[in-house]
N, C-alpha and C positions, 0 to 999 in steps of 0.2 A: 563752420557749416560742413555736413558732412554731403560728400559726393559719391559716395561708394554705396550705396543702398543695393542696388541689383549686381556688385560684381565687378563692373567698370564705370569709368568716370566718363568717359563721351562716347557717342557714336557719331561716326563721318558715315553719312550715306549721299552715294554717288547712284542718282537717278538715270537712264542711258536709255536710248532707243538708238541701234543700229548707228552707232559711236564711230568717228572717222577716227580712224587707229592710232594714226600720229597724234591726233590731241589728248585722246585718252592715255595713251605713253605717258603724256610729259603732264599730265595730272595727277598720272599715280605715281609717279618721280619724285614728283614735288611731295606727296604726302608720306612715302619712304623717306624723304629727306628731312622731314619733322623735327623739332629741337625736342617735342614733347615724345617721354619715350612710350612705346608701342604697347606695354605694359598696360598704359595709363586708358588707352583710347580702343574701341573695335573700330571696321572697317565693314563696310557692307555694299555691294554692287548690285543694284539694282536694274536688271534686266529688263527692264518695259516693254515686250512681246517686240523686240528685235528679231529681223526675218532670222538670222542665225543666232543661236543660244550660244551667247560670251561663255559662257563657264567653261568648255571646251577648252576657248581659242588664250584666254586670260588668266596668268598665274598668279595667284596671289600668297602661297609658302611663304613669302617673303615676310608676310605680316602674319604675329602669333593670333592674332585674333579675327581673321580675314574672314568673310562668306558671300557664296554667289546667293543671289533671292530674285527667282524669278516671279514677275508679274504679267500674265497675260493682256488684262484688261487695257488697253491703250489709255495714252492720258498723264499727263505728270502728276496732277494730282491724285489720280490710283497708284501709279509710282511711289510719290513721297508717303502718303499715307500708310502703303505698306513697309513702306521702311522705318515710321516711326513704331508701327505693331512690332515692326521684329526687332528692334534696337534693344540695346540694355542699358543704355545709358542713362544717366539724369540732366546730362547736356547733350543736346544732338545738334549737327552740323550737318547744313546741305552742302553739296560741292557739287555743281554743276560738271558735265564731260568737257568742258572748254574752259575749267576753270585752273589755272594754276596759283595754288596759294603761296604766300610765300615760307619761309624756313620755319616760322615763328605764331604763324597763323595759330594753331591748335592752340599750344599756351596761352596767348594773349588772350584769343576768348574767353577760354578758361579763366584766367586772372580777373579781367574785366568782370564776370558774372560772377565768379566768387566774391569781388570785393563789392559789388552792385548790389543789392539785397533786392533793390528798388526795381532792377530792370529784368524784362520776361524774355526778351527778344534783340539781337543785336545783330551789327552787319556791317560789313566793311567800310568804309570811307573812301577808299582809294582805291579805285580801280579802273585800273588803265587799258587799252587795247595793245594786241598785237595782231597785226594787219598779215594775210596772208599775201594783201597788195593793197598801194595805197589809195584811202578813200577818195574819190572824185572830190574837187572841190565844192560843187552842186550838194554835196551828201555831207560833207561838213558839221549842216547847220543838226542835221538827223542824229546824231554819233549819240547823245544822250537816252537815243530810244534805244540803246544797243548795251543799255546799262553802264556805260563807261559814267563818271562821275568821278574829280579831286576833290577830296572837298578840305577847307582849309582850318578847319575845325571840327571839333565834336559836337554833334547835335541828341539832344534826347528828348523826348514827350513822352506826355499821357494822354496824348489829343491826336488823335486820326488824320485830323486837318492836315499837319504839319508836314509836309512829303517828308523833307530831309531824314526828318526823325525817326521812317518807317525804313526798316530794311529790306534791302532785296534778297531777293527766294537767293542770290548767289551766295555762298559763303553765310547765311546766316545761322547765328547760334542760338536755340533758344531753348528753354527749363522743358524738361519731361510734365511739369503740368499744364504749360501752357499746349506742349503736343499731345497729350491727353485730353485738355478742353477741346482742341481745334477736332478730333477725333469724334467726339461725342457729336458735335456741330453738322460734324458733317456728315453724320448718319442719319440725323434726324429733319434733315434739310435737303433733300436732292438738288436742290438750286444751286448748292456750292458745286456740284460735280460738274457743272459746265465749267468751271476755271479751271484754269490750267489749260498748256497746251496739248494739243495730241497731234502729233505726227508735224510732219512740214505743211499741211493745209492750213490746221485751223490752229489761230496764235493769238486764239486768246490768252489773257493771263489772269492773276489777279488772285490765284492762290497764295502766291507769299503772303501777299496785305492779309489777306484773310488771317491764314495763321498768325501774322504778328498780334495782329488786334484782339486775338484773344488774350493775350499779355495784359492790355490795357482793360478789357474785362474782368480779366481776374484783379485789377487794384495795382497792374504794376507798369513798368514803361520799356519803352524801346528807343535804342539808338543807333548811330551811326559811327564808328570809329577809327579815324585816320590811322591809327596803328595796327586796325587789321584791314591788308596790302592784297591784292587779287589779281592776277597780269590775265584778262580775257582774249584767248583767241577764237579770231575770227578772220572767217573765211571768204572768199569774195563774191559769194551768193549774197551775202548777208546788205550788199550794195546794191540789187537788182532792184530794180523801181519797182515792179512787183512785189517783192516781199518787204518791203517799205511798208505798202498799202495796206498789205495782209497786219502788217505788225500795230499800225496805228489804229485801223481798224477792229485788233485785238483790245488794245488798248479801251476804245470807246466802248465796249461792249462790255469788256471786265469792271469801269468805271460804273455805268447803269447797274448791272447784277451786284456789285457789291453796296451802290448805295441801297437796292432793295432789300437786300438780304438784314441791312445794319437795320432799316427803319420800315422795313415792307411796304413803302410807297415807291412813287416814282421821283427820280432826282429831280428839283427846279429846274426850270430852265427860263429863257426870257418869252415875255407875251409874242403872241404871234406876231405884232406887226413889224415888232423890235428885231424880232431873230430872221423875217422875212427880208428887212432891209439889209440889216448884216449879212446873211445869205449870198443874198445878190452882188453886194460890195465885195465880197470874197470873192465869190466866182470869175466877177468881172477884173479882179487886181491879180489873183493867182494866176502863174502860170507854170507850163509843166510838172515836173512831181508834185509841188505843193499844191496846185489845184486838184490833181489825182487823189492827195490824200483828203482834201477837206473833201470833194463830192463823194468819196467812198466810204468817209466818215459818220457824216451826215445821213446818208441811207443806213449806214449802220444800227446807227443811232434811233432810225425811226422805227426799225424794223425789230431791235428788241425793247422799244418801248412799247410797241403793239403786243410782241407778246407777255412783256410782263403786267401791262394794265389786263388783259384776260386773265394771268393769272390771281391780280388782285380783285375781280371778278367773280373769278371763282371759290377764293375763300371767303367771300364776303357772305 
C-alpha cells in the first residue's frame, strides 16, 4: 500500500488556543523524540485565534517539515479542519496541547493502519493522567470524563454504538479520505460546527465521533489500541466543580446534535412519566457535584432538544 501520494506519509497536527507553555514544551519534546524519522511525517501548529500568535514565541527549525497555520475562527473544530486542508499527508494525527505521546506513537499508528486495510480511524488505548495535583477523592469517580482510559485490550467496530471502539479526538489516526469525507460533511451541514470546543466557556464536544464515523460510512472501521500510549496532563482547574458541569454538559449536548446529524430526528428518550420519576429519584438521592451535574444536564438536554425539533420543523 502506497503512503507517499502527496510527498509525505503523515501529518501531526497540534490544534492550540493560548497553550500553557510548559505543556506545550513537553509535547513537542515528546514528538522531536519520535522513533519514526522526521523525513517520514510533517508537523503543523495550529494556532486557533490565541490572544498572542505562537509563531513568534515557538521554534520549530528543529523539525525539516514544521509550519505554523494560523486560524482565526474560534472553535477546535475550525482548528482541525483547517489542519486537515493544509496537511499532506495520507495519515493524519491529532495531538492535543496536553497531550504527550509516547516514543513510538507515530510508528505504531502507522503500522497499525498500513497493516489494517479494514480500519479508517484509530486511537490510543492507553491513556493515563498526569495530575498537576492530586484529584480529590470526590472527583475520582469523573477522571474518565477527562479522557483518561486503560483499557486491557484492543477494541474495533463498524458500529457507532460501541463507545470503546470509537477513538478520541486525542492522538487519533485517521486515512486522508476519511478527513476528506468528514470535510465535505461539514460544509454542507452547519450543525456540525457547533461541535467541538471553543475557548474555556463552551465544551462541547463530539467532533472527534463525528470525524471517526465517517470511517465507518465509507465501509471501514475504527479502533482503539493499547499499544498507542498517551501520558495527558492536566492541570488543576480541570477539578473545579464548575468545569465538571460545563464538561458533562458538553457531553449531553454533543450526544443530542450528533444523534441528529446521523438520523435527523431527535434521540429516544424514556415516556414522560418514566423519566419524570427517574428525575426526581435523582434529584432527591444526588448529592453535591453529582446532583449539580444531572440538573445541569437535564436542562441541557431540554434545551437543545427545543432547538433541534425547530429545526426539524423547519426543514420539514
Amino acid at each position: 500500500m502506497n503512503f507517499t501520494l502527496r510527498g509525505v506519509e503523515i501529518s501531526v497536527i497540534i490544534c492550540t488556543h493560548n497553550p500553557r507553555p510548559n505543556y506545550l514544551r513537553r509535547v513537542l519534546e515528546a514528538l522531536r523524540a519520535q522513533t519514526l524519522p522526521a523525513s517520514r511525517w510533517e508537523l503543523l501548529l495550529v494556532d486557533n485565534a490565541s490572544r498572542e500568535p505562537l509563531e513568534p514565541a515557538w521554534d520549530l527549525s528543529w523539525h525539516p517539515q514544521a509550519r505554523h497555520v494560523r486560524e482565526d475562527q474560534p472553535g477546535l473544530v475550525h482548528a482541525r479542519a483547517r489542519g486537515i486542508r493544509e496537511s499532506r499527508g495520507d495519515i493524519m494525527i491529532f495531538v492535543d496541547d496536553d497531550n504527550v505521546l509516547a516514543e513510538d506513537y507515530l510508528a505504531t499508528g502507522e503500522e497499525i493502519l498500513r497493516h489494517g486495510s479494514h480500519l479508517g480511524a484509530i486511537g490510543a488505548g492507553h491513556i493515563v493522567g498526569e495530575f498537576e495535583v492530586p484529584p480529590p477523592k470526590d472527583m475520582e469517580v469523573h477522571l474518565i470524563a477527562l479522557a483518561l482510559k486503560e483499557l486491557e485490550y484492543d477494541h474495533w467496530t463498524n458500529f457507532g454504538g460501541y463507545t470503546y471502539g470509537l477513538p478520541l479526538g486525542a492522538g487519533m489516526c485517521f486515512r486522508r479520505k476519511v478527513g476528506d469525507d468528514y470535510l465535505r460533511k461539514l460544509e454542507s451541514d452547519p450543525l456540525r460546527q457547533m461541535l467541538g470546543r471553543a475557548g474555556s466557556d463552551r465544551l462541547i464536544s463530539g467532533e472527534d465521533t463525528d470525524l471517526a464515523l465517517c470511517a465507518h460510512d465509507l465501509g471501514m472501521g475504527t479502533g482503539r489500541f493499547i499499544a498507542l500510549r498517551i501520558l495527558h496532563l492536566i492541570p488543576r482547574e480541570r477539578f473545579a466543580g464548575d468545569y465538571l458541569v460545563r464538561l458533562y454538559v458538553g457531553f449531553t449536548q454533543a450526544g443530542e446534535i450528533l444523534h441528529f446529524i446521523r438520523h435527523r430526528t431527535l434521540a429516544p428518550q424514556s415516556s414522560t412519566p418514566v423519566r419524570l420519576m427517574r428525575n426526581i429519584y435523582r434529584a432527591c438521592t444526588y448529592r453535591g457535584l453529582n446532583r449539580r451535574i444531572f440538573i445541569a444536564q437535564e436542562k441541557a438536554r431540554d434545551e437543545i432538544r427545543r432547538m433541534l425539533a425547530n429545526r426539524i420543523t423547519a426543514e420539514s
